[in-house]
C-alpha positions as CSV (number, residue, x, y, z in Angstrom):
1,X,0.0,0.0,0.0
2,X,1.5,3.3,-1.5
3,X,2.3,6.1,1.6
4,X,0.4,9.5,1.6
5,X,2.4,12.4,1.2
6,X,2.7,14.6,3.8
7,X,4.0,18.5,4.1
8,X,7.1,19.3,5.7
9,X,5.9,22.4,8.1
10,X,7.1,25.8,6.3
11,X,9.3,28.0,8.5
12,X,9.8,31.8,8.0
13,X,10.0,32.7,4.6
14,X,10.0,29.4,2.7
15,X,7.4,28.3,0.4
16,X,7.2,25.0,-1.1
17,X,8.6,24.2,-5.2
18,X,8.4,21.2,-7.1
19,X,10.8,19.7,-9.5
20,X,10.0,17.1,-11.9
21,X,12.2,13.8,-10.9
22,X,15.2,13.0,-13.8
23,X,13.4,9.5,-13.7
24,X,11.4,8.8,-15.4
25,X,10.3,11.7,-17.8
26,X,8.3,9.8,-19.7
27,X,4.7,7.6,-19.8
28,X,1.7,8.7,-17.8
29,X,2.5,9.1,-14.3
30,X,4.1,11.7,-12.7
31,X,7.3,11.6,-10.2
32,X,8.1,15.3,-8.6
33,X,10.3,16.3,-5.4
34,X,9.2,19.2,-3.4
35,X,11.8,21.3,-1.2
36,X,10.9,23.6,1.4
37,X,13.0,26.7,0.1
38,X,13.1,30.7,1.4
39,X,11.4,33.2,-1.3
40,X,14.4,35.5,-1.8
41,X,15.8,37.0,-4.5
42,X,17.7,33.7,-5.0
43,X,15.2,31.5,-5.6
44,X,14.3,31.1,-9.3
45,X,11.1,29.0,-9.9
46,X,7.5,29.3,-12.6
47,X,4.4,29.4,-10.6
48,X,1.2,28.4,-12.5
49,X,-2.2,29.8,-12.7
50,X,-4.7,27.9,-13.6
51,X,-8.7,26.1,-13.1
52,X,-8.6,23.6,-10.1
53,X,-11.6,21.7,-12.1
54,X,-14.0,18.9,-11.1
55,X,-12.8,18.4,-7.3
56,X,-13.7,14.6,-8.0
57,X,-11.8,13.9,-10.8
58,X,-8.8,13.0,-9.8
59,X,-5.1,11.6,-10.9
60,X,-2.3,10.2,-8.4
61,X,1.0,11.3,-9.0
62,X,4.4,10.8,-7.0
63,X,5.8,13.0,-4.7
64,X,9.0,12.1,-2.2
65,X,7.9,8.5,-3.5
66,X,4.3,9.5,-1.8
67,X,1.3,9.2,-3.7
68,X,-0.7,12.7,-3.8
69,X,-3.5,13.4,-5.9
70,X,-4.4,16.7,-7.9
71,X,-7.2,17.4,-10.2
72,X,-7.1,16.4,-13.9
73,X,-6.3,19.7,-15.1
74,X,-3.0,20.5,-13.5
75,X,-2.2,16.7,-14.1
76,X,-2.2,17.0,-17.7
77,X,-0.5,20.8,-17.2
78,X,1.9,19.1,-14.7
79,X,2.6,16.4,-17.9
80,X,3.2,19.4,-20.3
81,X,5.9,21.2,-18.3
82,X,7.4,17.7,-17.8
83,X,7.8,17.7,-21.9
84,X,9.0,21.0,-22.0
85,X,11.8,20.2,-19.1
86,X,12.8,17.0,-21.0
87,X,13.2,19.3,-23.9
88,X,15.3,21.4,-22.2
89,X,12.9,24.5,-22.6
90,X,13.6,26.2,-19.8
91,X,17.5,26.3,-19.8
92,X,18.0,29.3,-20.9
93,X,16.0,30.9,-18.1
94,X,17.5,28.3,-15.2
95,X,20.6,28.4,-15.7
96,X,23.3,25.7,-17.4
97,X,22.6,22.3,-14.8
98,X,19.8,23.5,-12.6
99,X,16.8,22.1,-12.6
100,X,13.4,23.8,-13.5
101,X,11.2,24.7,-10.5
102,X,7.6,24.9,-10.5
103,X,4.8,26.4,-7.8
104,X,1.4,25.5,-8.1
105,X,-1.2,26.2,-4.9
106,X,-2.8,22.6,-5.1
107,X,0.7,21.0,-4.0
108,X,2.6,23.8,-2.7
109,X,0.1,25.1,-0.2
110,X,-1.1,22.5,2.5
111,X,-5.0,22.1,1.2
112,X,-6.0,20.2,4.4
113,X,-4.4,22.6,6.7
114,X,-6.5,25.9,7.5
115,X,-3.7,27.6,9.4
116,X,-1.5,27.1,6.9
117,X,-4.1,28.5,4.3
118,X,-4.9,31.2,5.9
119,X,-0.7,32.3,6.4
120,X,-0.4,31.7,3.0
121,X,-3.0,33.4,1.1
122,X,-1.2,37.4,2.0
123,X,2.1,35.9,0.3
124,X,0.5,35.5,-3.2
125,X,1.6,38.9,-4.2
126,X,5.0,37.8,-3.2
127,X,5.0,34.5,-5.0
128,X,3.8,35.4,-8.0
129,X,5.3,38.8,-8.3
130,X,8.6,37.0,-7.7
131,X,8.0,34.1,-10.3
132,X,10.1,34.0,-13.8
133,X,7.3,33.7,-15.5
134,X,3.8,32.5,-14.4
135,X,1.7,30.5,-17.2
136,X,-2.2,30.7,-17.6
137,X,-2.5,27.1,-18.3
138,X,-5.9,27.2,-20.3
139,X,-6.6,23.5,-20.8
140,X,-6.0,20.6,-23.3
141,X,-6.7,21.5,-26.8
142,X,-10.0,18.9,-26.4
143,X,-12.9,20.2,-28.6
144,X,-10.6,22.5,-30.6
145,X,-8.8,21.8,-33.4
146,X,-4.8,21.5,-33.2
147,X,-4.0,23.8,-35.9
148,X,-6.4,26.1,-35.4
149,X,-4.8,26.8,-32.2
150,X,-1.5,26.9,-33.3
151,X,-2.5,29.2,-35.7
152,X,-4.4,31.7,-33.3
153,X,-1.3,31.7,-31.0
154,X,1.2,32.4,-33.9
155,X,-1.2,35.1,-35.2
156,X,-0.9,36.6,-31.6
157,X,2.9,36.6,-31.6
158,X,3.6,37.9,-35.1
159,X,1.7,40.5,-34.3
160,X,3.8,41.3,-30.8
161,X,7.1,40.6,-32.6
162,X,6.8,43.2,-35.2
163,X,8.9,47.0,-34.5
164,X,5.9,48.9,-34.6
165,X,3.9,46.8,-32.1
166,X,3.8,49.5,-29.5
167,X,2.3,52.4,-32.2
168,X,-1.0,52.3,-30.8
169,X,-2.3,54.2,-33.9
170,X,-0.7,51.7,-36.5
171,X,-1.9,48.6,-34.6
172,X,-6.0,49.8,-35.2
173,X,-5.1,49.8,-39.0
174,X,-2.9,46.4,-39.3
175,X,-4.4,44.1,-41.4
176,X,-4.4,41.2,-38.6
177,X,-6.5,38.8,-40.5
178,X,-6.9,40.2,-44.0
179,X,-4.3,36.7,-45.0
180,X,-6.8,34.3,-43.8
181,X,-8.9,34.0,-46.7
182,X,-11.5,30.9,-46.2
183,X,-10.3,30.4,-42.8
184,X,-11.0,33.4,-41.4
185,X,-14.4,31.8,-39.9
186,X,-12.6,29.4,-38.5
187,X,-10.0,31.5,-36.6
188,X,-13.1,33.5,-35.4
189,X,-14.5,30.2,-33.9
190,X,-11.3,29.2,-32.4
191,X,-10.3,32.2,-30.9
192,X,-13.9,32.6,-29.5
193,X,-13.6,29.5,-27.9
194,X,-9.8,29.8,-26.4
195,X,-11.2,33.0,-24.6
196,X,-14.6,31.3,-23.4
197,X,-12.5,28.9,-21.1
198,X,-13.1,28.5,-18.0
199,X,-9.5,29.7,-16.4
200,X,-10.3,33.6,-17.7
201,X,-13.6,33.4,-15.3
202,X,-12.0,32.4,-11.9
203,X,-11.4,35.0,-9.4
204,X,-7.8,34.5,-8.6
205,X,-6.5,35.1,-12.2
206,X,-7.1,38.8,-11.4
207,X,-4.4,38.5,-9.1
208,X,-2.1,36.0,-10.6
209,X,-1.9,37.9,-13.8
210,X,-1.6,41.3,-12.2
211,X,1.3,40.4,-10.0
212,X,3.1,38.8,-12.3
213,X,6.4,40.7,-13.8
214,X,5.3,40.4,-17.0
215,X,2.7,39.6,-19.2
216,X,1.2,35.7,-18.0
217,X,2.4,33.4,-20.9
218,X,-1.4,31.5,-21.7
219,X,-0.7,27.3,-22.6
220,X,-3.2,25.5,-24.7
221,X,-1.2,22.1,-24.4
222,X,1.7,22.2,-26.8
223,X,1.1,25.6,-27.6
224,X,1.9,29.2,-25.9
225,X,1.9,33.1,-26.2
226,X,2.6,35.7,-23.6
227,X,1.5,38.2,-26.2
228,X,-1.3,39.5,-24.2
229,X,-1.9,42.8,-26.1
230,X,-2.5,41.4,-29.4
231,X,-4.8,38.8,-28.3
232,X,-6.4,41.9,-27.2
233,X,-6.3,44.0,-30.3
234,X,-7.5,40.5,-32.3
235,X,-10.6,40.9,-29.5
236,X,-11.5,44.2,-30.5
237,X,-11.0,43.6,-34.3
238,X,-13.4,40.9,-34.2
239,X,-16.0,43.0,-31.8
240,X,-15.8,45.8,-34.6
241,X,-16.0,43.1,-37.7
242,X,-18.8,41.0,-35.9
243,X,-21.2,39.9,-38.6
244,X,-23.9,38.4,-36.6
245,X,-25.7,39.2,-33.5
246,X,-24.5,35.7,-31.8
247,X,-20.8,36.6,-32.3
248,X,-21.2,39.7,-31.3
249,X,-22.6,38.5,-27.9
250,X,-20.2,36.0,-27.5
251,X,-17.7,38.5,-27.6
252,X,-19.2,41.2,-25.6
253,X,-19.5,38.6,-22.8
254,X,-15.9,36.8,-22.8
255,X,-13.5,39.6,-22.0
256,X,-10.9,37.4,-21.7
257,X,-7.4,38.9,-22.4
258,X,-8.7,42.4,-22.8
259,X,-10.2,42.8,-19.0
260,X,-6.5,41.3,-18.2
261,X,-5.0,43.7,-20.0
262,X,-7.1,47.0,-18.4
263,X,-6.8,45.1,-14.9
264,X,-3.0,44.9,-15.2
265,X,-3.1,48.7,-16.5
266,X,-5.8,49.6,-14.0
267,X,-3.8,48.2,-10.8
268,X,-0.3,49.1,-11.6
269,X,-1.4,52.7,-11.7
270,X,-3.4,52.3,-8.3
271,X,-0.4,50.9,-7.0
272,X,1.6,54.0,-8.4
273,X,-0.5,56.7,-6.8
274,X,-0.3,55.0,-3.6
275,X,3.4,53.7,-3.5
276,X,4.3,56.4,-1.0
277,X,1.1,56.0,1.3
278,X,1.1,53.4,3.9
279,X,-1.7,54.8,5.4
280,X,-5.0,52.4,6.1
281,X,-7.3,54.9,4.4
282,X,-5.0,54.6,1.2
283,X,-5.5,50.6,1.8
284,X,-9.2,50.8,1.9
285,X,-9.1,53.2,-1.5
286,X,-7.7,50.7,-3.3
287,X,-9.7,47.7,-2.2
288,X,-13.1,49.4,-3.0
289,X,-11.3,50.3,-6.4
290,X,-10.6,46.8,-7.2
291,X,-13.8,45.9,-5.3
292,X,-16.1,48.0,-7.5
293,X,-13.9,47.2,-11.3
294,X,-13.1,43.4,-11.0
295,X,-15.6,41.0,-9.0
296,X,-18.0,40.9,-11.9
297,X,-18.5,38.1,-13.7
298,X,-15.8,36.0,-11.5
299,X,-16.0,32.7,-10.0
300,X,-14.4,31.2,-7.3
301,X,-14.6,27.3,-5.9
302,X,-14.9,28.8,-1.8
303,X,-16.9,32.3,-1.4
304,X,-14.2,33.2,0.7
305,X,-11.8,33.6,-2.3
306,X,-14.0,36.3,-4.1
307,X,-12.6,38.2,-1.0
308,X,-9.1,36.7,-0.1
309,X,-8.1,36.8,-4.2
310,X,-8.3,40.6,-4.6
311,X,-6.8,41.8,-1.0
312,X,-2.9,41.0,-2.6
313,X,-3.6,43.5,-4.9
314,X,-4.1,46.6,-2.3
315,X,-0.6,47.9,-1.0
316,X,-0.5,47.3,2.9
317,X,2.4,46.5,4.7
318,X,0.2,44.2,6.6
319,X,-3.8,43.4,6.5
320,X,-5.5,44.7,9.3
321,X,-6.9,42.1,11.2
322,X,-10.6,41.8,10.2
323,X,-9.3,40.9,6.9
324,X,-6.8,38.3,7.6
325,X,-7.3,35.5,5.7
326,X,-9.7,32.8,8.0
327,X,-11.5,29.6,6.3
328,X,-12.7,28.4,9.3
329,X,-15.1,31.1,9.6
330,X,-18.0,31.6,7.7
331,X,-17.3,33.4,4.2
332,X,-20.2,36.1,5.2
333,X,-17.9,37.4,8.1
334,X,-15.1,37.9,5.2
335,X,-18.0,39.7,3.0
336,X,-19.3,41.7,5.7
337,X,-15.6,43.3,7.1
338,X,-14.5,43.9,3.4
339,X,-16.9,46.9,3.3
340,X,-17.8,47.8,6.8
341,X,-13.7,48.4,6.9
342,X,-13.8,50.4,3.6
343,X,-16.6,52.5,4.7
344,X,-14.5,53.5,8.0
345,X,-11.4,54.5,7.0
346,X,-13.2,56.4,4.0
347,X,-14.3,58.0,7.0
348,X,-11.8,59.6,8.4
């Protein structure tokens, strides 16, 4: 009978990482070693954002020669980035010899521990703000055709490669699909369905994408773009060439990379008029900001979150205690102190 893993207890400033074992890197299951390491400037590591999915679906994988299981999604995301470390994708980035590391909340955060959770959930700012590169792992290809995909993805980066990317005024007059010919129906589809999945409705993305140093990199299995902004412009292109009242509403309601892009805009310049104001009132500003712009629409798998996923994003140097992250208490508490807390200090 296989042993449960267990977490080693984290002690001042560590977090956990995982590294995908040398052996084997290959066939279905996975083998990964987790360390216990401090998050400082030395510690180099990917953290990945992405849809927890069906709770009950479930895959084992291998940790410390444990079993552990995760949900299906960051299996099969967990068996990409394995791929892409066999390849040797990541050297480059890592360094000549070291080994890729790799945060994900499901394995790296004690899920059975509310202490734990609770400590945690203020240091996500930190972890992902400190991250290489953190990857919006949108899903298997599944329903969606391979090349169509690719061919989205590659649209999105041609268009971020070229000189005059930033030229705001050439960009609305680019001719982003004027070479598609008969498939230009078909990349509408496509790209209508990449940016209906379910990872651009969950309530932490707001935060995982905002903190991140740059642009998130979004995975469709085998394929990837960090090119944020054109995946944006190719939105509003196909909201101003929308021939039908269905594809119009399809992409009126699925923001996707464009509500990214004005949330990353949006924060970043909160966080600039406030960077020399550590005062609670400045806090509370900034909360109902995010409060008012960003909660609609969202999901979240525990009501709590839809509170605890945006308070990372509001400059503090440390929440005051009727916001502290709690999950043994009743999410209404967390609900009700969000604005009862805002209203005071906008008080005074």
């Amino acid at each position: 009978m296989a042993i449960a893993f267990h977490h080693q207890p984290l002690r001042g400033s560590e977090i956990r990482v995982i590294t995908f074992s040398k052996t084997p890197l290959f066939g279905e299951e996975i083998y990964c070693e987790v360390e216990n390491l401090p998050l400082d400037d030395s510690l180099r590591f990917y953290a990945l954002s992405y849809v927890w999915g069906d709770p009950k679906e479930r895959v084992p994988i291998t940790l410390q020669c444990s079993k552990f299981e995760v949900t299906k999604n960051l299996f099969h995301a967990l068996r990409q980035f394995r791929e892409w470390v066999k390849g040797g994708d990541f050297a480059d980035e890592t360094g000549p010899g070291e080994t890729p590391k790799f945060w994900a909340d499901a394995i790296c955060i004690n899920q059975d521990d509310s202490d734990e959770k609770a400590r945690q959930v203020p240091r996500m700012k930190d972890i992902y703000g400190s991250a290489i590169r953190v990857y919006g792992w949108l899903g298997l290809q599944e329903e969606l055709d391979d090349r169509l995909v690719g061919l989205v993805f590659q649209k999105a980066n041609e268009i971020a490669a070229h000189p005059r990317a930033h030229d705001m005024q050439w960009l609305q007059k680019y001719p982003i699909m004027d070479d598609l010919g008969q498939e230009y129906h078909a990349f509408t589809e496509a790209f209508l369905s990449i940016i209906q999945r379910p990872w651009f409705e969950r309530i932490w993305i707001i935060q995982e994408s905002v903190l991140a140093q740059t642009d998130p990199l979004f995975v469709i299995g085998p394929h990837f773009t960090n090119a944020l902004g054109a995946l944006s412009l190719i939105y509003t292109r196909l909201l101003a060439e929308a021939g039908d009242p269905r594809q119009e509403l399809i992409v009126r309601r699925n923001l996707g990379p464009i509500k990214i892009l004005r949330l990353r805009h949006y924060c970043r310049s909160l966080w600039t008029r406030s960077q020399n104001s550590s005062e609670l009132s400045a806090f509370a500003r900034m909360l109902n900001g995010i409060l008012r712009d960003t909660t609609l629409g969202y999901v979240s798998t525990l009501p709590h979150d839809m509170i605890y996923a945006l308070l990372g994003m509001a400059l503090c140097p440390g929440l005051p205690a009727p916001l502290a992250p709690d999950y043994q208490n009743p999410s209404t508490k967390s609900a009700t102190n969000t604005p009862s807390l805002s209203s005071r200090t906008q008080r005074t």
